[in-house]
N, C-alpha and C positions, 0 to 999 in steps of 0.2 A: 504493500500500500504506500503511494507516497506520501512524503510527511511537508504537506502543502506550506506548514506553516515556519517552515527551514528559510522560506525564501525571500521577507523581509520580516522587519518590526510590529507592522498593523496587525500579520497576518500572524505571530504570535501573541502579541497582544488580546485576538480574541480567541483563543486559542486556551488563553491563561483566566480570559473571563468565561468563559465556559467551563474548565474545570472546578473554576473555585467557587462560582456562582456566589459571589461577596454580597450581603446583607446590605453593604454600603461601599462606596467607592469616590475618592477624590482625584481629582486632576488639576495640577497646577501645570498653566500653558494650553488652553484648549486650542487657540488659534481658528480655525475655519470647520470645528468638531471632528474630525478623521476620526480622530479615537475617540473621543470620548462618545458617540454612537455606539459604542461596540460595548458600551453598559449593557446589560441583559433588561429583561422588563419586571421589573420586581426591584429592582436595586436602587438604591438613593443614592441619586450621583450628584455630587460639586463639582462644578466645573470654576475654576481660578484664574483670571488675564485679566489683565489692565485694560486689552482692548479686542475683543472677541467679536469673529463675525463669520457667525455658526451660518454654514449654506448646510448643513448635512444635518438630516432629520432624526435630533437625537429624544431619547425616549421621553415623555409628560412626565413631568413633574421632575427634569432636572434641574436645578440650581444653578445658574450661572452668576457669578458675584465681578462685576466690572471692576478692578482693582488688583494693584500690585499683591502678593503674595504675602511679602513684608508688613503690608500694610492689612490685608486680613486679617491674620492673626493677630494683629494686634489692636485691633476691632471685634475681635470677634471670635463667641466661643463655639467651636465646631462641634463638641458635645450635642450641646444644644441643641445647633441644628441639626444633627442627626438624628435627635430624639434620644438621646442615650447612651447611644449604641457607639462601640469604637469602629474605627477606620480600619475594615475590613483589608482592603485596595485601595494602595496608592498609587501615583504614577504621575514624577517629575520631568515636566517635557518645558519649563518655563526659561527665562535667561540663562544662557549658555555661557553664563559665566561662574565660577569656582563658588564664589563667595556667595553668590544664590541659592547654588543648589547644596550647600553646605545648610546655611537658614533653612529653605524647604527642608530639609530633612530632619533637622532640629524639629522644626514645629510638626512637624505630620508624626514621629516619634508619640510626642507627650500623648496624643490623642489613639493611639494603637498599643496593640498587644501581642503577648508573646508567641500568636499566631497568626499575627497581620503579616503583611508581605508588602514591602515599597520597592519599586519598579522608578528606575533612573536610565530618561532616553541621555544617548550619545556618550556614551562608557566606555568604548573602545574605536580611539578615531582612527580612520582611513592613515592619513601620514601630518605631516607638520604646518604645512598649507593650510590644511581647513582645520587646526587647533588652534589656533589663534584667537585673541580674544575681540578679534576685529570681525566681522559680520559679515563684510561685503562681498557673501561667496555664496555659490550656491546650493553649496553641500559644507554646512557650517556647524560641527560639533562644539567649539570652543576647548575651553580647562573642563570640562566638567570632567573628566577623567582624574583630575586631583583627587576631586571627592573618594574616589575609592583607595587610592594611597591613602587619606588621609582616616577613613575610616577602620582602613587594615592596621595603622600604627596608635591611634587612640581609641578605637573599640574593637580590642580582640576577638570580645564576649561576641561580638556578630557575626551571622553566617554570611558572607560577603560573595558573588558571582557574578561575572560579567560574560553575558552570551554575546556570541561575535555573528550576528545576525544582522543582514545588510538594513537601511546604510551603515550607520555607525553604533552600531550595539544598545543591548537594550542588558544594565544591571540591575540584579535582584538582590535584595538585601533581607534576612530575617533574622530571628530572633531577638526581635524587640525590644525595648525597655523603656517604658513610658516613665518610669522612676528616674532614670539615668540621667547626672546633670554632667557628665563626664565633656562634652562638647561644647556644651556652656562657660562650664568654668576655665575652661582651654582653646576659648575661643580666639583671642587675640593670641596666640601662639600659634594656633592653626595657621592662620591666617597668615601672618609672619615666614610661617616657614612655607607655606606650598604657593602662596599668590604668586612669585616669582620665579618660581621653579621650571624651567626650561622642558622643553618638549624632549629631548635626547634622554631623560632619566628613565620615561617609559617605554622609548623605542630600543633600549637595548635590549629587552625580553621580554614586550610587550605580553606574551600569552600568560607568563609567572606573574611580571610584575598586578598585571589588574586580574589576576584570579580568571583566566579565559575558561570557558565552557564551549561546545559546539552546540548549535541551533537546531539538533535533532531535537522532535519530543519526546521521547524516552529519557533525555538525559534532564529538560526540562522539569518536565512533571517531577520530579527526582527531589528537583529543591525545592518544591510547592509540599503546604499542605495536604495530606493524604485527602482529610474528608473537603467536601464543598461545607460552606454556610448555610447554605440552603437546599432542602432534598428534593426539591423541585424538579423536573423529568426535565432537563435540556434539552432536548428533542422539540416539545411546546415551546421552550423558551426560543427558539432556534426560529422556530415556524413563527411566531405570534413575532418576532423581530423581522423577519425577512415580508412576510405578508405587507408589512408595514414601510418598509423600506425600500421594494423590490418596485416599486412604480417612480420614485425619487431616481433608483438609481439606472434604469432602465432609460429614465428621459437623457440623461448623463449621456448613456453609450448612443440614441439618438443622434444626440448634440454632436457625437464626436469628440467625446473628450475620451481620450486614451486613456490619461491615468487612472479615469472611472471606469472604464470600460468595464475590466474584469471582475473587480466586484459585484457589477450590475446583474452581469450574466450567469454567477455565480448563487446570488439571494434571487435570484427569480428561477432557477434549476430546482435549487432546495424547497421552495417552496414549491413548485410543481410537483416536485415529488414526495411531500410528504404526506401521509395518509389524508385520506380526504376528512375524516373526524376530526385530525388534529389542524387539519386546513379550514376547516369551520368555526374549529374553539379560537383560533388564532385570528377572527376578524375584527 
């Protein structure tokens, strides 16, 4: 069988929402929604950007909060809005800069548990070009790859992995510690020591230094939680997404737009083919 979801980050991504079927799910960086769509229908999803402009039909009743990252959290208690409940899934896709996704991680931490799971796009960059912390590229990882030196040297305690799944990787981080002020108190030393830190320290052994994993899912699922959050039949959930979606993304391969293309063809296949009961409950 092949393992469809080897072949970029989106297409792990729901890949990783459908195994874990998260009770709740935040995304700082939604941009024009790619991912953050790919929330399942049952899930309370945040979505975090200063300046968002969702063309992609992502599920009722998600949250969009217009505003810097930095500045949510410190407005705002995500408890709360979640009703209670901690942050199942996370996933850092926001400023491709160190010292950001260093903060995002700090704050999505306090509100998860020692069975959440945070997902950090552009982990493992291409080469020195597009690491930079300049923008103007069009395959643009930045430093966020510090983040994970810096987390392998002041929190051992975490299970740390960087899958090397195009474009520029997609790291997973677990075991948790919503207790833990280890980052906090070491924050201006962090900072200090990795803000300047030259692209050559990780290109000497790039696959050791940031912990590399392959993009198979065998190896995936591997660092996920066993059970999902929710025992909900992914199958419905699968169908009642794609019913919903498959007309949005169908107008897309119309249009001509290539890089919609294949997902279009894709949620309207699935749904043709799934049992016509579950094509009914899914309307």
């Amino acid at each position: 069988m092949r393992d469809w979801s080897s072949r970029n980050y989106h297409l792990l991504l729901a890949r990783i929402q459908a195994h874990l079927r998260p009770r709740t799910y935040v995304e700082i960086g939604v941009a024009n929604g790619t991912s953050l769509m790919l929330a399942l229908p049952g899930t309370h999803a945040v979505g975090i950007d200063p300046e968002p402009d969702i063309t992609w039909p992502v599920e009722p009743g998600t949250e969009i909060y217009s505003t810097t990252s930095d500045e949510f959290f410190a407005n705002n208690d995500l408890s709360v809005i979640l009703g209670g409940l901690a942050v199942d899934l996370s996933f850092i896709d926001g400023m491709h800069h160190f010292e950001f996704s260093l903060r995002d991680f700090m704050n999505l931490e306090k509100y998860s548990t020692a069975q959440s799971t945070v997902l950090i796009h552009d982990c493992y960059p291409i080469d020195k070009t597009t690491s930079t912390r300049d923008g103007n590229l069009g395959i643009w990882s930045g430093d966020v790859w510090k983040l994970i030196l810096a987390l392998k040297e002041f929190r051992p305690d975490l299970k740390i992995y960087t899958v090397d799944v195009a474009p520029t990787g997609l790291g997973i981080i677990r075991g948790l510690d919503s207790g833990s002020t280890v980052l906090e108190d070491n924050y201006d030393k962090i900072i200090e020591r990795y803000l300047t830190m030259p692209y050559e320290v990780v290109d000497r052994d790039k696959p050791r230094t940031l912990n590399r994993v392959p993009p198979d899912w065998t190896t995936v699922r591997g660092l996920l939680p066993d059970q999902p959050f929710r025992s909900v039949n992914p199958t419905w959930l699968f169908c009642r997404r794609a019913a919903r979606y498959a007309p949005h993304l169908l107008l897309n391969l119309r249009l001509g737009r290539s890089k919609q293309r294949g997902a279009g063809v894709r949620a309207y296949k699935f749904y043709l083919a799934a049992p016509q009961r579950v094509r009914k409950r899914a309307r």
